[in-house]
N, C-alpha and C positions, 0 to 999 in steps of 0.2 A: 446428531448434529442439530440439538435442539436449537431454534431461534436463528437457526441459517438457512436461508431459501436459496435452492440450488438452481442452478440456471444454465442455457448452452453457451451461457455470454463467453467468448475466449478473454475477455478483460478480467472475469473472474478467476479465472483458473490459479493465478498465484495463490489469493486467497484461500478460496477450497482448500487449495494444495498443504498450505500451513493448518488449516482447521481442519483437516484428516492427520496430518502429520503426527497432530498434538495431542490428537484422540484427545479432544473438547477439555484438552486439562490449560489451556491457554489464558491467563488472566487479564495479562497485559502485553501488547505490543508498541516497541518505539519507532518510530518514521525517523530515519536520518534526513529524508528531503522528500517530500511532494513530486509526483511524478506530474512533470510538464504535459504529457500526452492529451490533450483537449480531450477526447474521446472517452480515458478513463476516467476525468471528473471526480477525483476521489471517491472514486466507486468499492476501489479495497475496503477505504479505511472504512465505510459509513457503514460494509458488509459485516465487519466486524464489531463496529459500533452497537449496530443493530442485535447483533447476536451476545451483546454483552460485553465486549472486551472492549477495557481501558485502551484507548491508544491515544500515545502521548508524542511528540515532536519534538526531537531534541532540541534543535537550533544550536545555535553559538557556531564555536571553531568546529566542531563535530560536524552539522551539518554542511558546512564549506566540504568539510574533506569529502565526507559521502558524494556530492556536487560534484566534485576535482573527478573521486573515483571513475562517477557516471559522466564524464564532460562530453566524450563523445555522443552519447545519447541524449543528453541533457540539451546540446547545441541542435543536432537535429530535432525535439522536438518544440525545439523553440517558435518561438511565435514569428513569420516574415515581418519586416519592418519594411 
């Protein structure tokens, strides 16, 4: 897992999770939507950044659905107004 620092964060763990999966053959990854969660900070994507992997952000009507997909989480982790 060259160029990946491992860590006890539990926000990493998807991560990891995918760059053990892939046994480091992973080039690129696409973001259907940003996780709201204040806490994880795009901490995935930058873990994967850092360790070399393209990752790219769909957007358009893709990313809505992804959104619709996750609604319920998506609204909890929304911001109080």
């Amino acid at each position: 897992m060259q160029g990946l620092k491992m860590n006890k964060n539990t926000r990493m763990q998807c991560t990891i999770k995918i760059w053990i999966c892939t046994d480091a053959l992973m080039l690129q990854v696409f973001v259907g939507v940003r996780d709201p969660n204040p806490l994880v900070n795009n901490a995935g994507v930058d873990t994967l950044t850092q360790a070399g992997i393209n990752v790219a952000y769909i957007g358009g009507e893709e990313e809505r659905e992804c959104f619709d997909i996750n609604s319920d989480f998506m609204e909890r982790m929304a911001p109080s107004k």
